[in-house]
C-alpha positions in Angstrom: 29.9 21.6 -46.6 28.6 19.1 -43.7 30.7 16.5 -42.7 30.4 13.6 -45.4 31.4 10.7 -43.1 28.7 11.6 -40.3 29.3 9.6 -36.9 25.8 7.3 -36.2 26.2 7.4 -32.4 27.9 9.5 -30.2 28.8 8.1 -27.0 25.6 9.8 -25.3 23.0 8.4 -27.8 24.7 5.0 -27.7 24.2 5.0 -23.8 20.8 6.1 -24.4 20.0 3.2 -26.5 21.7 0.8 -24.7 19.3 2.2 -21.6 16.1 2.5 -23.4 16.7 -0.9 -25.1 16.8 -2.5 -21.6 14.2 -0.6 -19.8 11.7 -1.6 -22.8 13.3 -5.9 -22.6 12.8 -5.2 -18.8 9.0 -4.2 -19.1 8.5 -7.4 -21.5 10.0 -9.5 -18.7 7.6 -11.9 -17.0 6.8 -9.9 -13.5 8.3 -12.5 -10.6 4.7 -12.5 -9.0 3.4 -14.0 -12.4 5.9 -16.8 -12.4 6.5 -19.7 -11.1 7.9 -18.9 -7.4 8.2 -23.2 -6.7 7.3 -22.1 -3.0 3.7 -21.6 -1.7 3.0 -18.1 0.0 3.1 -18.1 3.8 0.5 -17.1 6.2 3.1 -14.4 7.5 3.6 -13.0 4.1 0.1 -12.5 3.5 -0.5 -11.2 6.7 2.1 -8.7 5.6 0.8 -7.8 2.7 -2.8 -7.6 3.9 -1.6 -4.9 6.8 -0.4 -2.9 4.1 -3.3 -3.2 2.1 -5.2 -1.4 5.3 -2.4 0.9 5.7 -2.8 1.9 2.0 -7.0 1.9 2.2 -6.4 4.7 5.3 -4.2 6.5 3.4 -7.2 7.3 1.3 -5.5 5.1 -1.9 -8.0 2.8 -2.5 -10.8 6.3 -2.5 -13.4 6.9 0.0 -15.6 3.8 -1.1 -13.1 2.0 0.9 -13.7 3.5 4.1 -17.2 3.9 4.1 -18.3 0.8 6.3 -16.0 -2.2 7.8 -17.3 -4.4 5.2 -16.5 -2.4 2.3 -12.7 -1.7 3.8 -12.9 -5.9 3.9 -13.6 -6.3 0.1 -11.3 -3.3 -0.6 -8.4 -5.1 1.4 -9.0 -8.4 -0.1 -9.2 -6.5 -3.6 -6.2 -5.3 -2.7 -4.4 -8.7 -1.6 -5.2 -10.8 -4.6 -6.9 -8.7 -7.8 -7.1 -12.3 -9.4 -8.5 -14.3 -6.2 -11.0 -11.8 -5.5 -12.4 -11.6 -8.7 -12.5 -15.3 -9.0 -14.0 -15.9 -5.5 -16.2 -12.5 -4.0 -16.7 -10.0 -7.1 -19.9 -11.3 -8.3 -21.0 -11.7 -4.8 -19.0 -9.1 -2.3 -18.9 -10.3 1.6 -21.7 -8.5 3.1 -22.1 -6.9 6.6 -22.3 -9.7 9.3 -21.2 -12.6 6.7 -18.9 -15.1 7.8 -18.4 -16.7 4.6 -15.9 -19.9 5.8 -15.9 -22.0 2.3 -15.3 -18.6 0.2 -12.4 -17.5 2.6 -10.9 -21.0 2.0 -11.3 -20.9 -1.4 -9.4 -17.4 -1.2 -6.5 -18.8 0.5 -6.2 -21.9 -2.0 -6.1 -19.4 -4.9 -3.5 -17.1 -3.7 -1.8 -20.7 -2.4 -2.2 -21.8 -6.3 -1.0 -18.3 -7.6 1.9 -17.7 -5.6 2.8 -21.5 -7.3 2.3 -19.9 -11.0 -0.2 -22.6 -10.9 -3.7 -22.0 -13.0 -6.5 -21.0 -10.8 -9.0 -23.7 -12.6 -11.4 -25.5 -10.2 -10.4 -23.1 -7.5 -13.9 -21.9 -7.3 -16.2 -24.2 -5.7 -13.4 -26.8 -4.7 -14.8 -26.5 -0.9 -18.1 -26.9 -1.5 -19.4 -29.3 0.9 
């Protein structure tokens, strides 16, 4: 006859639980780069990030789209840099080749400013319009 008074957890299930229970809390945490930071991101940071966005485009990551022409390795990196900014500011009208786009680089850089604030990114677009 089986044991009547069964033990629920052994000691290896109750570490199981105990792990799995925190792994899935962990993965409902907000993710630091969502929240609010209270410091703005710094040029050096950035430029940190945006080396190894290249670094990760060579390494053939980011496919071969990426390193077809200069210009598509630019869109790729800034992709790369900011999902959220680029979308906001170049994916309905990617930088092309020669395009020196000054107001939509600015606008760029005051999104990922605004982001890295856990700020919202409304009126981001078109707030250096001259």
């Amino acid at each position: 006859m089986a044991n009547s008074n069964p033990k629920l957890f052994n000691s290896k299930t109750l570490k199981f639980s105990v792990l799995l229970l925190f792994a899935v809390l962990s993965s409902l945490a907000p993710s630091p780069a969502l929240s609010k930071s209270r410091r703005p991101i710094t040029d050096t940071e950035i430029r940190q990030k945006k080396n190894e966005c290249y670094a990760d485009i060579e390494s053939g990551l980011w496919g071969w789209q990426c390193k077809s022409s200069m210009i598509a390795k630019e869109n790729c990196v800034l992709r790369c840099l900011s999902p959220p900014c680029y979308e906001l500011v170049y994916e309905s009208d990617p930088l092309e080749e020669g395009e020196k786009d000054f107001i939509r680089s600015q606008e760029y850089k005051y999104c990922m400013h605004r982001l890295s604030l856990g700020e919202s990114l409304d009126g981001v677009k078109g707030s250096f319009d001259y």
